[in-house]
N, C-alpha and C positions, 0 to 999 in steps of 0.2 A: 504494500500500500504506500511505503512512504516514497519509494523507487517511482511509481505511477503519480503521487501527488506532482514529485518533482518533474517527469514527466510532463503531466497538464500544464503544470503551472509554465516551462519553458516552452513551449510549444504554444500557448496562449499570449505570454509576451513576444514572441517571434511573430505573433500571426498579427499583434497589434502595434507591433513595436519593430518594423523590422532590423533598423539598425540594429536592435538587442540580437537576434539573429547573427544577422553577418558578423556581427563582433564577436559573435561566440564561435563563429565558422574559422572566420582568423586565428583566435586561438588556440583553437585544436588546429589549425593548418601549422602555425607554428610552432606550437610546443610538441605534438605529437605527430601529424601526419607527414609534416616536413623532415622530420628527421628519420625517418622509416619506410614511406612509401613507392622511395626509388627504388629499390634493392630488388633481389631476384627474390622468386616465391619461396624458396626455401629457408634465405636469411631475412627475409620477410616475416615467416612463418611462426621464423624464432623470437625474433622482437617483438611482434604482438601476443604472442604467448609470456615474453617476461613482462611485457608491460601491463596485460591485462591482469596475469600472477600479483603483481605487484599493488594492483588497486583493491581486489582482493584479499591480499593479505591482510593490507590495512584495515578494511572497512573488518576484516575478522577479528584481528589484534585491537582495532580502533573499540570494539567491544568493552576492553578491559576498563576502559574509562567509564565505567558505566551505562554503556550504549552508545553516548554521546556524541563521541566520533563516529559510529557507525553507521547513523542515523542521519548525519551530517553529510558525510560523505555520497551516503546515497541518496539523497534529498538534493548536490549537488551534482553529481553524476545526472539525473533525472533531467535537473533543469537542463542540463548541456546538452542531453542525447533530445529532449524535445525542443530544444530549439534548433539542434540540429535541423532534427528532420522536417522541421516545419520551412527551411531553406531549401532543401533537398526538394519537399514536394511540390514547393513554390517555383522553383525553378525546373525541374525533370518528372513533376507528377508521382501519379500516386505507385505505379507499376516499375518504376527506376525505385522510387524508397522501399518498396517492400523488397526488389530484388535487391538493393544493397543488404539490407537487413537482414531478411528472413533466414537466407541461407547460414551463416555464423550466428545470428542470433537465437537461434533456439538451443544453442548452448550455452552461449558466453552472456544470456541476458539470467536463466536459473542459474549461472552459475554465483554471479553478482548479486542476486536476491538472496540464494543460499549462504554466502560469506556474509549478509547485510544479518541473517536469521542464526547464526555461529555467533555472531558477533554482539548481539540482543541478548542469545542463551548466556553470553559469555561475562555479559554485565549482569544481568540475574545471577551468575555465581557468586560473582562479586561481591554485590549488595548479601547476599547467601552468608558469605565469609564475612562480613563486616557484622554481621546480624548474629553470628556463631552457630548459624543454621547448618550450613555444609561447609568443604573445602574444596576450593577455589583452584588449587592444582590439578587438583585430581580432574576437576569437570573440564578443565583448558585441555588437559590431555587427551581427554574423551573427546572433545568437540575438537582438534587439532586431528585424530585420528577419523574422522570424518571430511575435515576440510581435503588432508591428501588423498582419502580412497577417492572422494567425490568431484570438490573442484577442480583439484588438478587436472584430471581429467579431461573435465567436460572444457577447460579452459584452452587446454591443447589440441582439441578436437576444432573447435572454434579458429581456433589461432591456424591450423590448416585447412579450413573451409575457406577462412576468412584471406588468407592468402593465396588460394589454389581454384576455386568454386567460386568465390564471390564474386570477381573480375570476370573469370566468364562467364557469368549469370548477367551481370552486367550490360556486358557488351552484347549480349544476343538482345536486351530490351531496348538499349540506347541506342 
């Protein structure tokens, strides 16, 4: 839910606001597309699998704060991927954004929700161990031994559709 608020809510200002838009398209052009995008599918492959690993973690680690961070994180994840796409649609339609998306994303979007849900359980421990109700190690470890069966996974899976599959899903629409 909080993933989709953020969602609404960037893809709302994008729709109303387009500057808000472009400016968020910038930077993700900058910060992340530009430094990545060039490369062959394979070393492609690997950098959107450490980068997405990497936003992941956090938003699961970010947990330890009491949610906070995690919450946060995907609240601004949301805004960014809907304003994204409210650029994307504006400009290339509805059939360009679902073919960027869909293919990678139905991995790498549960994989993002799930680290957001590790990351909730994980500030519930927390509050748990503050409380003297349970410990706080033990349940990190448990929900850590879920994040590598599960995200990693699904993350890397993503991370080669997204570099392999999604370009020519792409280019057969555009």
């Amino acid at each position: 839910m909080i993933l989709i608020a953020g969602f609404a809510a960037g893809f709302a200002l994008s729709y109303y606001d387009p500057a808000f838009g472009e400016s968020l398209v910038n930077l993700f052009q900058e910060m992340v597309a530009g430094q990545i995008m060039g490369d062959d599918p394979p070393v492609l492959a690997l950098q959107l699998f450490l980068n997405n690993l990497e936003a992941c973690v956090v938003i699961f680690i970010g947990g330890a704060f009491f949610g906070f961070i995690s919450v946060a994180i995907l609240m601004l994840n949301g805004v960014i991927i809907g304003a994204v796409l409210e650029v994307v649609r504006k400009e290339a339609g509805y059939i360009a954004l679902f073919a960027a998306i869909v293919p990678h994303g139905i991995f790498e979007l549960p994989a993002v929700i799930a680290s957001g849900a590790l990351g909730l359980m994980m500030g519930r421990a927390v509050k748990n161990e503050l409380s003297g109700i349970a410990d706080a190690s033990f349940e990190a470890w448990r929900l850590g031994g879920y994040f590598v069966k599960y995200i990693i996974p699904f993350v890397a899976i993503a991370a080669v559709i997204e570099a392999f599959i999604t370009p020519a899903v792409l280019q057969l629409v555009t």
